[in-house]
NUSE-169405 format. One record per residue (C-alpha): residue in one letter; x, y, z. Coordinates in pm, whole numbers, padded with zeros to 5 digits, always signed. Each point is the difference from the previous one (the first is absolute). Example, Ala and Ser with C-alpha at 12.3 -4.5 7.8 and 13.67 -1.06 7.14 Angstrom:
2
A+01230-00450+00780S+00137+00344-00066
end
This chain:
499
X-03179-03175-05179X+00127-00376+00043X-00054-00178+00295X+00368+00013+00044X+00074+00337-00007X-00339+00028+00229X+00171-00241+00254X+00373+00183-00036X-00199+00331+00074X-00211-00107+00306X+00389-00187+00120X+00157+00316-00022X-00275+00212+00195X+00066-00299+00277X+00353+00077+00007X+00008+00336+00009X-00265+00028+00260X+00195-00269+00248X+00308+00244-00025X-00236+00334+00110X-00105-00245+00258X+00346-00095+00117X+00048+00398-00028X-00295+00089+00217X+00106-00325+00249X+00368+00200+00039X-00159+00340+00059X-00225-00121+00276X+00277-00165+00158X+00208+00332+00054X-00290+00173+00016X+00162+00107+00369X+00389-00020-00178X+00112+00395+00089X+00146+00164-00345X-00210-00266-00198X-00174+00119-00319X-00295-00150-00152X+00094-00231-00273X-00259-00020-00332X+00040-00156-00343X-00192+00133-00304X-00217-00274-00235X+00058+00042-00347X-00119-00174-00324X+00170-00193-00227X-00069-00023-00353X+00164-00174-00337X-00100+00147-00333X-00253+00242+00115X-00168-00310+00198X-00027+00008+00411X+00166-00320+00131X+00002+00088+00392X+00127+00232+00235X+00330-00008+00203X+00116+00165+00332X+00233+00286-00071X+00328+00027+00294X-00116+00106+00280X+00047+00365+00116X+00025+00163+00335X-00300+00273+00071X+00165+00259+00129X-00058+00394+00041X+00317+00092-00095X-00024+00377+00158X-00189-00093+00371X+00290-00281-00014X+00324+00254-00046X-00193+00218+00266X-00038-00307+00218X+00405-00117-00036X+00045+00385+00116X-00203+00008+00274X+00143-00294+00144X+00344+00087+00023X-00135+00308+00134X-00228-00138+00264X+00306-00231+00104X+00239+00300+00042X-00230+00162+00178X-00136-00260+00248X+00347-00077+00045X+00126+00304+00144X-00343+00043+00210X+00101-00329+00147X+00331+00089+00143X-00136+00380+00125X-00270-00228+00145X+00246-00196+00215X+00201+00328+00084X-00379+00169+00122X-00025-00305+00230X+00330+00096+00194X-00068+00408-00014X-00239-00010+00325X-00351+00179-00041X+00063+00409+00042X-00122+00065+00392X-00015-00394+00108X+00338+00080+00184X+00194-00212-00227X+00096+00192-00254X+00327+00216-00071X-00207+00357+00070X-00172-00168+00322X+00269-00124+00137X+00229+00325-00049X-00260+00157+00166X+00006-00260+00299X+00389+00047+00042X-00064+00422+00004X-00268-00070+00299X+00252-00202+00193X+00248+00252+00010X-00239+00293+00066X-00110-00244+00283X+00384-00039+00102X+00022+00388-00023X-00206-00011+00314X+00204-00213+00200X+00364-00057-00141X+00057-00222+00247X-00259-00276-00001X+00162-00288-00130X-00345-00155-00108X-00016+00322-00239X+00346-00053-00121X-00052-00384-00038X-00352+00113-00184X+00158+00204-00278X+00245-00279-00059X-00287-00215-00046X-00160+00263-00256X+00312+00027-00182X+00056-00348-00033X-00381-00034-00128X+00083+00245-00256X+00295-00142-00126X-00133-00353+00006X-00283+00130-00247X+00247+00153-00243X+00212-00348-00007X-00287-00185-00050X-00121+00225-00281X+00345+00024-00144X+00011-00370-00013X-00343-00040-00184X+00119+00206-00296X+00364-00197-00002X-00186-00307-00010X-00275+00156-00256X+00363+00051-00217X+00107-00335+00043X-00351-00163-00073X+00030+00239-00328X+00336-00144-00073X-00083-00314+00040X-00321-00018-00232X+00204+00191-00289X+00289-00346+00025X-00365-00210+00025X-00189+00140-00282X+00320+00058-00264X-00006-00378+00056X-00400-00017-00108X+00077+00214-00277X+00251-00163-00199X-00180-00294+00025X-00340+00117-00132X+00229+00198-00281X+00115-00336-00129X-00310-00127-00032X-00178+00243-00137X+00325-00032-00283X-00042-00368-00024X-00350+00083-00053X+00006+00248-00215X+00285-00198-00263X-00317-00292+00050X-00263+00279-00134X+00233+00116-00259X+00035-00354-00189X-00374-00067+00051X-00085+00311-00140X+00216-00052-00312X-00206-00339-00005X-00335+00219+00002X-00117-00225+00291X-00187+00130+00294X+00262+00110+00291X-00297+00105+00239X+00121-00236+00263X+00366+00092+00031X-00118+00407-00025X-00220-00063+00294X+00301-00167+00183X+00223+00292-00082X-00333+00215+00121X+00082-00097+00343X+00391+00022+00023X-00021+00361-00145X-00244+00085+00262X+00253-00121+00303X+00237+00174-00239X-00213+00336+00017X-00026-00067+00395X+00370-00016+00057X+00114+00235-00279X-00321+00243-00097X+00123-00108-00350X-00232+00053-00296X+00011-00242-00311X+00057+00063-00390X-00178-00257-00245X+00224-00091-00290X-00153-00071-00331X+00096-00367+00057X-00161-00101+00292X+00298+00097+00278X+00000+00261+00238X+00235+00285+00136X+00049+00107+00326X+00092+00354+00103X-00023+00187+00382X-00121+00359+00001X+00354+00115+00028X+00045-00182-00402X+00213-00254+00144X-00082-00323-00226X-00013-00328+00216X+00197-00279-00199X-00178-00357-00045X+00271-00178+00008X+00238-00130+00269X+00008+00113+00385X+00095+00376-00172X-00057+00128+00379X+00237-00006+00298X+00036+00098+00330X+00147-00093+00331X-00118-00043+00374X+00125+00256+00211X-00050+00139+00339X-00125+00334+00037X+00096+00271+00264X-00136+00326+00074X+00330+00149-00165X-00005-00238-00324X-00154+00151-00299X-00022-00035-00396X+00181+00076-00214X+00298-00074+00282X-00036-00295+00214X-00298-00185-00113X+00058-00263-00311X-00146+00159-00314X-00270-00172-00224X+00192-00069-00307X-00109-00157-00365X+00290-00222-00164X+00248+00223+00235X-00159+00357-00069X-00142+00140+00296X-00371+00056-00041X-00133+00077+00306X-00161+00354-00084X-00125-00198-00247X-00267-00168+00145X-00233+00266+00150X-00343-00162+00030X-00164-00353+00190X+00129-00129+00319X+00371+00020-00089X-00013+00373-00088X-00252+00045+00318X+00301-00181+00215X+00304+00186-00191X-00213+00328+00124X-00055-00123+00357X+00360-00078+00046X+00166+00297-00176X-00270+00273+00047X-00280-00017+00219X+00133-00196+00311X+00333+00178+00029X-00134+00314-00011X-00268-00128+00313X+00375-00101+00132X+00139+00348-00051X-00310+00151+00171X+00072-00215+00279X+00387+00041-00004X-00057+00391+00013X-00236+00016+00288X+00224-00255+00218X+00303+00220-00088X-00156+00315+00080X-00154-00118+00329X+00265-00122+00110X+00271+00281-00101X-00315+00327+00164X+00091-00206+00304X+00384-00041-00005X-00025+00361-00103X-00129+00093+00366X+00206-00189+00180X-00161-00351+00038X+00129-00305-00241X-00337-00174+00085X-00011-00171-00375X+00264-00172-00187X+00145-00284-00201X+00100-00290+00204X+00315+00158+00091X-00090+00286+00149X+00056+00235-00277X-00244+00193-00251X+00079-00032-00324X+00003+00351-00223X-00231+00051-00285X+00317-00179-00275X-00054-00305+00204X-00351-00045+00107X-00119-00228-00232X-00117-00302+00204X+00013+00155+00304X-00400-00074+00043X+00094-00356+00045X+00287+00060+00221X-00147+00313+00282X-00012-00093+00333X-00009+00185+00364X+00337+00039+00036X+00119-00250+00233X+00192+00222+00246X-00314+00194+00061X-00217-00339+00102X+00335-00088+00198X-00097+00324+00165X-00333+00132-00015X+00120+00335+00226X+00190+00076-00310X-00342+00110-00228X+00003+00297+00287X+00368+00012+00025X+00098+00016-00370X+00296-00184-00158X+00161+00257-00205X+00119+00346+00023X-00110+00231-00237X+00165+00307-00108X-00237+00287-00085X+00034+00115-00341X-00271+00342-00196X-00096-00296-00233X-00049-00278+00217X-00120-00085+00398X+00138+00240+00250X+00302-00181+00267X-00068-00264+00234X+00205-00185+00255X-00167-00321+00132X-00052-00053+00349X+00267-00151+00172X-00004-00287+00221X-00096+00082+00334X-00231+00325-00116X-00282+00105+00036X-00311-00236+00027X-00229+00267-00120X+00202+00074-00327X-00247+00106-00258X+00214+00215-00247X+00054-00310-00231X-00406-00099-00011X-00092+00335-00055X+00220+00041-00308X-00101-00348-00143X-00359+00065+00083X-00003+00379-00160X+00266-00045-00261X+00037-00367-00101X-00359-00083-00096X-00037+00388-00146X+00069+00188-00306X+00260+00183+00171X+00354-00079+00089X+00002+00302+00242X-00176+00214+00078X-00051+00271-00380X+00215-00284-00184X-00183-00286-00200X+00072-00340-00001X+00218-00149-00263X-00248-00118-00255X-00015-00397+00018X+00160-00126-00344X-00229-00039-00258X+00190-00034-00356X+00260-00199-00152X-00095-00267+00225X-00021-00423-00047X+00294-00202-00070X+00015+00147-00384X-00004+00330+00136X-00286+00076-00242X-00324+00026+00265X-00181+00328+00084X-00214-00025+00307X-00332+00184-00106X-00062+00169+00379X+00178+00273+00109X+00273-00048+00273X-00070+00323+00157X-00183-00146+00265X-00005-00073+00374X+00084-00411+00078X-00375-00035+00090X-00119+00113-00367X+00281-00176-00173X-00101-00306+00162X-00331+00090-00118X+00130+00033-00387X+00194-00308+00048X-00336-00184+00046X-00239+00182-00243X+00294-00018-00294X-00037-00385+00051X-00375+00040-00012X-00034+00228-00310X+00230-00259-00147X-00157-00283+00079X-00424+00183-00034X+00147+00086-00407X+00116-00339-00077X-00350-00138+00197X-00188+00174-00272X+00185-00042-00289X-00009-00394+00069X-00369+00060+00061X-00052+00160-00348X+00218-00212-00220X-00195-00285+00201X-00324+00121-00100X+00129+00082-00364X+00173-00368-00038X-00352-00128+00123X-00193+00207-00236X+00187-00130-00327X+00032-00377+00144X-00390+00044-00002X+00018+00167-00354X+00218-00283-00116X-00197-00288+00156X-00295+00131-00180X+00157+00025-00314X+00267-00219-00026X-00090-00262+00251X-00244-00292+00041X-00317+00034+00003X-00131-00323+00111X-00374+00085-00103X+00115+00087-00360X+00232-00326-00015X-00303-00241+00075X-00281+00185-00216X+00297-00077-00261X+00025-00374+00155X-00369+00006-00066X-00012+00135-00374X+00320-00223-00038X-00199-00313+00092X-00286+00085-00198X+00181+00006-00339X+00204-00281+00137X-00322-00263+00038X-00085+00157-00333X+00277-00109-00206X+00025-00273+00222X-00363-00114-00152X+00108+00101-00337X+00290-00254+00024X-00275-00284+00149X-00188+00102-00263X+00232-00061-00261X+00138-00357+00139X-00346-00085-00022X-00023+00063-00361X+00311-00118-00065X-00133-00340+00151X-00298-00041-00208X+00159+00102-00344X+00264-00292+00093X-00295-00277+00110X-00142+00130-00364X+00308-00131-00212X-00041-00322-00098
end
């Protein structure tokens, strides 16, 4: 071997060892970057005519676990969906009251029942009367407050869908611009490691908003598709949708601006991540917690009209029928002729005329009659808060089915119940709800965990394994280094030889 091909060998080594160190240099720096893959480059030799001349760094690559990665992209849009929902059930828990702390629904029913048993005793004490005024207008302040929650819960929904269709168009188009930068390298047969890793991280906020999985293509680019096969374009703002505010009687389809892609309307389309976890809050979960709460105001307030006392109603005095309850959580009140005149909850304020199917006849107590009137309070307090409308005849059952403002919602409690133990359904429905999506964010929390861990470990950096590289790396490098001294040196006394 010449001393020149000995020097041009010993060069290359140094240059391909200063780009594995300019390799290891980037990996330790994103060593913390989330989505980031470890970057390596192999060494090979070179040779010309069967003879070695050096060794050259091949494009780098990205080391990735291709399988614990695909798992990872779908436990993330599932751990988003599903942390998303608990999030908004968690708000709606805060407003429910704690069963038996005497601020929730089935407490407070059950404080407006002992006020009238305690009126039944003296009809005429206007402390009593003023007392279950004060109950009732505890109960009905609960159920506004808790109707507002889920309206707002519905809005907040809304509002993150118009939010995060903005976030994903713009991580589509850059995971396109990315991917046409990938193609062209890879035609080159250059190392795209950098740009995948870049595109690593949009497709994981992708995965987060969408639950969308990704499709390699034989040249370097990527597909997306949702688990409902609808394929997410790369190019353009492809999604659209529009603000809008959202009532308890608003739904979608209806009302509430579709999702659309280039004008079709995708919205069923997009089933997974936060946007699919928000599409279900507004159009599933939280109007049919409105629609439990809608058919327990509608039904205590009509078992009282039914005896003879309009105690509940909208704000203008009326009770809506079951056709038009829908948002009548948010508008109950004690109706405002009764607080006018607190006698009136042992009076009554509406005749009733008997009927086999419903309460037997009433005539409320005139002006002027009797202080001790108790016919009234003994039918609300054995009739209105019981199972039976009179005595041998059941209550009507409290609506339970074709319910929410698509008419589509099933209540899953029975409404053949007394107030009391709807009130008590009302609460545990929201609870059941809201202890199932709990868990399920749990799990896919723990799963998503898991395979981060997995993927870290196999696909991450390992900052012990990049400097016992550094270490090997340096080694060969003050080797060839020396060869190359070694060589000037020579080079130097053969030329203070010549003459």
């Amino acid at each position: 071997m010449s001393l020149d091909n000995g020097l041009a060998i010993a060069n290359s080594g140094l240059a391909a060892i200063s780009q594995q160190f300019a390799l290891i240099s980037q990996n330790i720096a994103n060593a913390s970057t989330p989505s980031y893959a470890a970057e390596s480059s192999a060494l090979t030799s070179k040779s010309a005519a069967g003879v070695g001349s050096g060794v050259a760094s091949a494009p780098a690559t990205l080391n990735i676990n291709n399988a614990v990665q695909t798992a990872l992209m779908n436990s993330t849009g599932t751990a988003s969906y599903q942390g998303t929902i608990a999030n908004a059930m968690t708000g709606l828990d805060q407003v429910m009251g704690t069963p038996g702390q005497g601020n929730d629904l089935s407490s407070l029913t059950a404080s407006l029942q002992s006020s009238f048993t305690a009126l039944l005793n003296d009809p005429s004490n206007a402390a009593q009367q003023n007392a279950v005024i004060s109950a009732a207008q505890g109960l009905t302040g609960q159920i506004n407050t808790i109707a507002n929650t889920i309206g707002s819960a519905r809005q907040t929904a809304q509002d993150q869908i118009v939010n995060s269709i903005t976030t994903l168009n713009t991580s589509l188009a850059q995971i396109g611009s990315l991917n046409k930068q990938i193609i062209a390298i890879h035609q080159q047969g250059l190392s795209s490691a950098d740009l995948q890793n870049q595109r690593a991280g949009l497709v994981q906020t992708v995965a987060q908003l969408t639950g969308a999985k990704s499709i390699s293509i034989s040249n370097g680019a990527i597909s997306l598709y949702t688990a409902q096969g609808l394929q997410l374009p790369t190019t353009g703002p492809a999604f659209q949708t529009s603000p809008a505010a959202i009532g308890a009687s608003d739904s979608y389809p209806g009302t509430i601006p579709a999702i659309t892609m280039n004008g079709q309307d995708v919205t069923t389309g997009i089933g997974g991540g936060s946007i699919g976890a928000a599409i279900t809050l507004r159009d599933q979960i939280l109007p049919a917690q409105q629609a439990s709460l809608d058919s327990f105001s509608q039904t205590l307030a009509s078992r009282f009209a039914s005896q003879g006392l309009t105690l509940f109603s909208d704000p203008t005095g009326a009770v809506p029928p079951t056709s038009s309850m829908i948002g009548f959580a948010n508008a109950i009140t004690v109706n405002q002729a009764v607080v006018s005149n607190p006698a009136l909850v042992r009076d009554g304020t509406n005749t009733i005329t008997g009927s086999s199917t419903g309460a037997t006849s009433f005539t409320p107590n005139p002006p002027g009659g009797p202080a001790g009137f108790s016919t009234l309070i003994d039918r609300i307090v054995n009739f209105s808060f019981g199972n039976q409308v009179q005595v041998g005849v059941p209550q009507s059952p409290a609506p339970t089915t074709s319910l929410g403002p698509a008419g589509n919602t099933t209540l899953r409690y029975s409404g053949n119940a007394a107030i009391g133990d709807l009130a008590t359904s009302v609460v545990a429905n929201e609870a059941a709800t809201s202890a199932s999506s709990q868990s399920a964010s749990t799990q896919a929390g723990q799963t998503q965990s898991a395979l981060q861990a997995q993927a870290t470990q196999t696909s991450g950096v390992s900052i012990d394994q990049q400097m016992g590289t550094l270490v090997s790396l340096q080694n060969a490098y003050a080797a060839n280094a020396k060869v190359v001294g070694i060589a000037q040196q020579m080079m130097q006394t053969m030329e203070a030889m010549i003459p």
